[in-house]
matplotlib code that plots the C-alpha trace (Angstrom):
import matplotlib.pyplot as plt

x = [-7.6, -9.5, -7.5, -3.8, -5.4, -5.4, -1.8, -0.3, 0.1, 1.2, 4.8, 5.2, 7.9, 9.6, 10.3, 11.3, 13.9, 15.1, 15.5, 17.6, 19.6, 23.6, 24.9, 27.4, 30.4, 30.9, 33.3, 32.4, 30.8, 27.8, 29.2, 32.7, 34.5, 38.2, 40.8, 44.1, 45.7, 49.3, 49.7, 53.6, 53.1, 51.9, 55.4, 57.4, 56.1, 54.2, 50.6, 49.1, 46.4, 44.9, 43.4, 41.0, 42.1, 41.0, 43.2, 43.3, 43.3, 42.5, 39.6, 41.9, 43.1, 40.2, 39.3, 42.2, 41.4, 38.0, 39.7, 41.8, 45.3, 46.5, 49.9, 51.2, 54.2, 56.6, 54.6, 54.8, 53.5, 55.4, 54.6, 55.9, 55.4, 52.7, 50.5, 50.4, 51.8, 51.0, 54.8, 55.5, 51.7, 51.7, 48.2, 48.6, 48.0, 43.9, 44.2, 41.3, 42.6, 45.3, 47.2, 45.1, 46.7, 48.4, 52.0, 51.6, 54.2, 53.1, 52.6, 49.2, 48.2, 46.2, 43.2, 42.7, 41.6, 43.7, 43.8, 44.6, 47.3, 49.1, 48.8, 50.4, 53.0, 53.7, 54.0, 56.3, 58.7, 59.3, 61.9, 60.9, 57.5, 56.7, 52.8, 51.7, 49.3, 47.4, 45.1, 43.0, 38.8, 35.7, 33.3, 30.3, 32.1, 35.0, 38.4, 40.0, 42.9, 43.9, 46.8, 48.1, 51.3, 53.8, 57.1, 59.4, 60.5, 63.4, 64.6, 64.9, 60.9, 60.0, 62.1, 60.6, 57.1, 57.5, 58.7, 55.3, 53.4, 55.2, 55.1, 50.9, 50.8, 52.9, 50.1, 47.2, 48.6, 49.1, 45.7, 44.2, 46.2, 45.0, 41.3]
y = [126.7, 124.0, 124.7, 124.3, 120.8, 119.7, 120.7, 118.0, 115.0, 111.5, 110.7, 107.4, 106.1, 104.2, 107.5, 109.5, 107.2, 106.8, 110.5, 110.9, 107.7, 108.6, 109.4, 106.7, 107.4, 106.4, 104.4, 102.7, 98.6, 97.5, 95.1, 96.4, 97.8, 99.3, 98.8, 99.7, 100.1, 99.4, 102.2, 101.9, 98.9, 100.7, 102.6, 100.1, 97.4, 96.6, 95.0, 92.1, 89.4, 90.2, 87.6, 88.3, 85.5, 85.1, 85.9, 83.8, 86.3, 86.0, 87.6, 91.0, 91.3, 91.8, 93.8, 95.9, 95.7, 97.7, 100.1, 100.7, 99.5, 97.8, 98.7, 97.2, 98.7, 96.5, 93.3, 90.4, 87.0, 83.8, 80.4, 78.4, 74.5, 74.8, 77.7, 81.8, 83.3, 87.4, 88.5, 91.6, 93.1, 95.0, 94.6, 97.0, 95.3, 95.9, 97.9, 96.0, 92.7, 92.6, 89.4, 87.6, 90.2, 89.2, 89.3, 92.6, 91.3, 87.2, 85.6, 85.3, 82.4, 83.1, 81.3, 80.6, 77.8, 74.8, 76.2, 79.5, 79.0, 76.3, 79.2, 81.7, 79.0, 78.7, 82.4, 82.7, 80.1, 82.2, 85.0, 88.0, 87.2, 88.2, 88.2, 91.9, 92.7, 95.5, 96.4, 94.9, 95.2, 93.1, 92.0, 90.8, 90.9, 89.2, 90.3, 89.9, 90.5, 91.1, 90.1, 90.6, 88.9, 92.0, 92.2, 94.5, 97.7, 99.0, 102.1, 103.5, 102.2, 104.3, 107.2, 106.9, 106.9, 110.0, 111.3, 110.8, 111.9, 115.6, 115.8, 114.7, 117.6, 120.1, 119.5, 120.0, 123.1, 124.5, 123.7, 125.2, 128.3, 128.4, 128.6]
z = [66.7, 64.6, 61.9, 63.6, 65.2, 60.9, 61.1, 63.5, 62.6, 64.6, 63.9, 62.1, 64.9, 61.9, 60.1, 63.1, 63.4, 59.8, 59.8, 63.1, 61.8, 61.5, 58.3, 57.5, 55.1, 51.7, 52.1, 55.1, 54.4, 56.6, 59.2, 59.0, 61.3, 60.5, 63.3, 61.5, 58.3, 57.3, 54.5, 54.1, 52.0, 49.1, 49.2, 49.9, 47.7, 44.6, 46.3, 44.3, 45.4, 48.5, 50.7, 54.4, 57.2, 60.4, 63.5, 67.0, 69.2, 73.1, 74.8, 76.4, 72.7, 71.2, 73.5, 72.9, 69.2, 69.7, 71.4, 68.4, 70.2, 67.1, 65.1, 62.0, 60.9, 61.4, 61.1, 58.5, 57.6, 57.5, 57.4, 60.5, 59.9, 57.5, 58.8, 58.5, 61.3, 61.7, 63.5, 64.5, 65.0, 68.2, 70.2, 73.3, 76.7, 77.8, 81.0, 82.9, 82.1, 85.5, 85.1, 82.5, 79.6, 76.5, 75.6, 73.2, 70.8, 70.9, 67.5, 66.3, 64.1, 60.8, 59.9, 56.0, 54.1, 52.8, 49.3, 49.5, 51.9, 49.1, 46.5, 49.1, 49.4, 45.8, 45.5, 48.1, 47.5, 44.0, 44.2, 45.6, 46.8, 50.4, 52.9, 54.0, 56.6, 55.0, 57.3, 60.3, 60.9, 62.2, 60.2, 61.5, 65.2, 64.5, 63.7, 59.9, 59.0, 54.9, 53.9, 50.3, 48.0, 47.6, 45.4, 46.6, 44.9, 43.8, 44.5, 41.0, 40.4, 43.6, 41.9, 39.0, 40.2, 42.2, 38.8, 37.3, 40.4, 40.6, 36.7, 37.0, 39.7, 37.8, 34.7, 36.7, 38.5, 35.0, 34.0, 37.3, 36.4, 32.4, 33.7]

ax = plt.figure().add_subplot(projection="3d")
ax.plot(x, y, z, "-o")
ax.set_aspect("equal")
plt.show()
């Protein structure tokens, strides 16, 4: 028995708890929290800058956001007497809110500072230029949203890029098969 008392040792509470810590993933940024993405973009248009802006949203909708209730797929920025605008987002209604809810479809102003919203201006008011939402998250408990400048595609560059993505596939199925 002496010998088996040598054998236990007192836990260090500090390492105990760094080993029953939950693995995070690799992609995943301390502090961030992802709530939706808007992954049509990258089809439809060609994405360039990307910006973060802050969102003012009311209590129920954020509490809708954490719950994941958020869509972007048919939502867009525009600038409405001076000032980003997200239109279009869909925030679901928050079940426990009764009558103090949000409108699900409202308008939801963007929050950015002075000089990034005159180069967004400039950008847009050149042809073909248009604001994305590309996706929405919290960081450090409060909700971003990125937006980025897109151009939009034509048709025979989207045909052309599926081009190069089957012949890439095609080559790497034949190299798969050589081995």
């Amino acid at each position: 028995m002496g010998n088996r008392q040598n054998l236990l040792y007192p836990v260090n509470s500090v390492l105990l708890t760094n080993l029953m810590a939950k693995k995070s993933s690799k992609n995943e940024i301390p502090g961030e929290q992802l709530i939706c993405q808007n992954r049509r973009i990258f089809h439809d248009y060609a994405v360039g800058d990307r910006f973060e802006a802050g969102l003012v949203l009311k209590g129920s909708e954020v509490k809708s956001c954490r719950l994941g209730n958020v869509q972007l797929h048919e939502a867009y920025v525009k600038f409405i007497k001076g000032e980003l605008y997200l239109l279009g987002g869909h925030i679901g209604e928050y079940s426990q809110a009764n009558h103090f809810n949000h409108k699900p479809e409202r308008d939801r102003k963007l929050l950015l500072n002075r000089h990034e919203i005159e180069k967004l201006w400039i950008k847009v008011r050149e042809k073909g230029f248009v604001i994305v939402p590309v996706m929405m998250y919290f960081k450090n408990g409060r909700a971003k949203l990125q937006i980025a400048l897109a151009k939009g595609q034509k048709k025979e560059d989207q045909r052309q890029r599926i081009k190069e993505r089957d012949a890439k596939r095609e080559m790497d199925r034949a190299m798969r098969r050589r081995r």
